[in-house]
C-alpha positions as CSV (number, residue, x, y, z in Angstrom):
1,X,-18.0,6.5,17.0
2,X,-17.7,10.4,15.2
3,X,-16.3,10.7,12.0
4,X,-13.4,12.1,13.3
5,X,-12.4,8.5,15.7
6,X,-13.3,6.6,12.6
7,X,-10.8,8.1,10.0
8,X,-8.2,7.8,12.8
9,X,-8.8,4.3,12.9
10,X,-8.5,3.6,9.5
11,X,-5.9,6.2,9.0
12,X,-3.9,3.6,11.9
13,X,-4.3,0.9,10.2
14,X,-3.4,1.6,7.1
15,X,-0.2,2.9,9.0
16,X,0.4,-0.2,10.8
17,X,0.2,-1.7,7.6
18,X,2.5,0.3,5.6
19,X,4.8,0.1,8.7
20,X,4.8,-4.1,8.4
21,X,5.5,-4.1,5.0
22,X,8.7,-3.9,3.0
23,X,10.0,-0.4,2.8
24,X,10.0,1.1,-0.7
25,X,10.7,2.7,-3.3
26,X,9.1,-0.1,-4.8
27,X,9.2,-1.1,-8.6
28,X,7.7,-3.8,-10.8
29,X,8.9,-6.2,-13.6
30,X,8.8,-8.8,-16.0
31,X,8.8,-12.1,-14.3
32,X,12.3,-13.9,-14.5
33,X,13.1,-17.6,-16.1
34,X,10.7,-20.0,-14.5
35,X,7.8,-17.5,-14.0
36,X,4.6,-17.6,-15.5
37,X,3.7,-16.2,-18.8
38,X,3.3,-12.3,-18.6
39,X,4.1,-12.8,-14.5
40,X,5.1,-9.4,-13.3
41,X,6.8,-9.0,-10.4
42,X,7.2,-6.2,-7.4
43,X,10.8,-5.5,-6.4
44,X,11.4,-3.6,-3.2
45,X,15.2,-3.0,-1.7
46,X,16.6,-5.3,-4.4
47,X,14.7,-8.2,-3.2
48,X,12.0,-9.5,-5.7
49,X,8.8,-10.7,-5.0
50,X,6.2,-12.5,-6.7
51,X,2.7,-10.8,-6.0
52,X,-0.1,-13.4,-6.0
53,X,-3.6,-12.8,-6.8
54,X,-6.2,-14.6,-7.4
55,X,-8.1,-17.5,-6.1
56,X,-5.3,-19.9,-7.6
57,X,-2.6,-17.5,-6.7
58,X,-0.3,-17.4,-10.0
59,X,1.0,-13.8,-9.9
60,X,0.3,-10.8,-11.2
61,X,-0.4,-10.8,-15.0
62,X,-0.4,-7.8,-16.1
63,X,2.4,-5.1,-16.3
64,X,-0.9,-2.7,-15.0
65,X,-1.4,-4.8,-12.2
66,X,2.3,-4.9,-11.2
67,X,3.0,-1.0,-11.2
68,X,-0.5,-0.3,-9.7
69,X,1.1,-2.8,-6.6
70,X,4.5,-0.7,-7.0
71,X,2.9,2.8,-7.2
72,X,1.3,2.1,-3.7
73,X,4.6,1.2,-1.8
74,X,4.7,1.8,2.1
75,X,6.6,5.4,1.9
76,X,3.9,6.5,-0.4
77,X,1.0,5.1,2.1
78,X,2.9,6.8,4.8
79,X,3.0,10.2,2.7
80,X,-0.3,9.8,1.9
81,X,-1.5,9.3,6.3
82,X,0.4,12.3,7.0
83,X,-1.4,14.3,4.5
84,X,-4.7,12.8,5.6
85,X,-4.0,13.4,9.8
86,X,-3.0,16.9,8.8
87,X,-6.4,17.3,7.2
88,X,-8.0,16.2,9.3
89,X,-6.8,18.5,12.3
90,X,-7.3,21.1,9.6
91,X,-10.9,20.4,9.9
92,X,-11.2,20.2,13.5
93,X,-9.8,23.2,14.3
94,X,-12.0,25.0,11.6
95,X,-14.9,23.0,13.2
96,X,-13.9,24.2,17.0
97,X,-13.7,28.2,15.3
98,X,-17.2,27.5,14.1
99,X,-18.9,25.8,16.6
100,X,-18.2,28.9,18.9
101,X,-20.5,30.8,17.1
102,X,-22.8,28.1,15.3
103,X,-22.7,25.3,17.8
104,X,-22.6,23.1,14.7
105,X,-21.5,19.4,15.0
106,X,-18.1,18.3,13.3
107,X,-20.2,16.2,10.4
108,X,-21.7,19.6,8.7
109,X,-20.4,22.2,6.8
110,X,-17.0,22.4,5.1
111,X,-14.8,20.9,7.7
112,X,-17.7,18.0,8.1
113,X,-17.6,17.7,4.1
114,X,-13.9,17.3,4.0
115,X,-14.2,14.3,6.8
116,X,-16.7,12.5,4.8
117,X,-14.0,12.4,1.5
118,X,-11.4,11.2,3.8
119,X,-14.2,8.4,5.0
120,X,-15.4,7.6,1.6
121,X,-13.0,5.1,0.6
122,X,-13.6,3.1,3.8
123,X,-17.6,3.2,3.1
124,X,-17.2,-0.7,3.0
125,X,-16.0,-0.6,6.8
126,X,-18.4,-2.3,9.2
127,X,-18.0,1.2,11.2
128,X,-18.7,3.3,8.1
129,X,-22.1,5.2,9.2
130,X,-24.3,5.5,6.0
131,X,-25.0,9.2,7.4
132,X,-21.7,10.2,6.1
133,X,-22.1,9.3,2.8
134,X,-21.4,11.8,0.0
135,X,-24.8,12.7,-2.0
């Protein structure tokens, strides 16, 4: 798998993802009556839900926790893939200009270097190759 089919892997499921979930713009707050103590809760299109985490589940507990949930609402993942897939064409295109001259494969140089900080979050995926690890 190249670099390039891995971070449009990722970059579709994390879509897919986004896509499934509740649309946003998504918000937190204080947990209502019946919640418990310093339970925060994510609201998105009016409709509240209770985020549990944890091995006993119990909600989120700290205000932190709950806007760091909100901040990442689907329309913001989605921004953020578009930005990403433009990127990355960005790079293959300066790759293909390159490689005319250089014959130089897609992982080095700046376009390669660009690839490898778009992987670098999914470094934990069982198809991460340790090659394209930032040093």
């Amino acid at each position: 798998m190249t670099i390039v089919e891995f971070v449009n892997a990722r970059l579709d499921e994390e879509e897919q993802a986004a896509e499934a979930a509740t649309p946003g713009k998504w918000g937190a707050q204080p947990g209502e009556t019946g919640t418990l103590d310093n339970e925060w809760e994510v609201v998105a299109e009016g409709v509240t839900h209770v985020v549990y985490v944890g091995h006993e589940g119990g909600g989120v507990t700290t205000e932190e926790n709950a806007l760091h949930i909100a901040r990442h609402d689907p329309l913001r993942v989605l921004r953020e893939i578009t930005a990403k897939r433009q990127a990355v064409v960005e790079a293959k295109q300066a790759n293909e200009f390159v490689s005319e001259r250089f014959r130089l494969p897609i992982e080095n140089g700046a376009s390669g270097y660009l690839l490898r900080l778009i992987a670098a979050p999914y470094a934990d995926h069982p198809d991460y190759d340790p090659a394209w690890t930032l040093t």
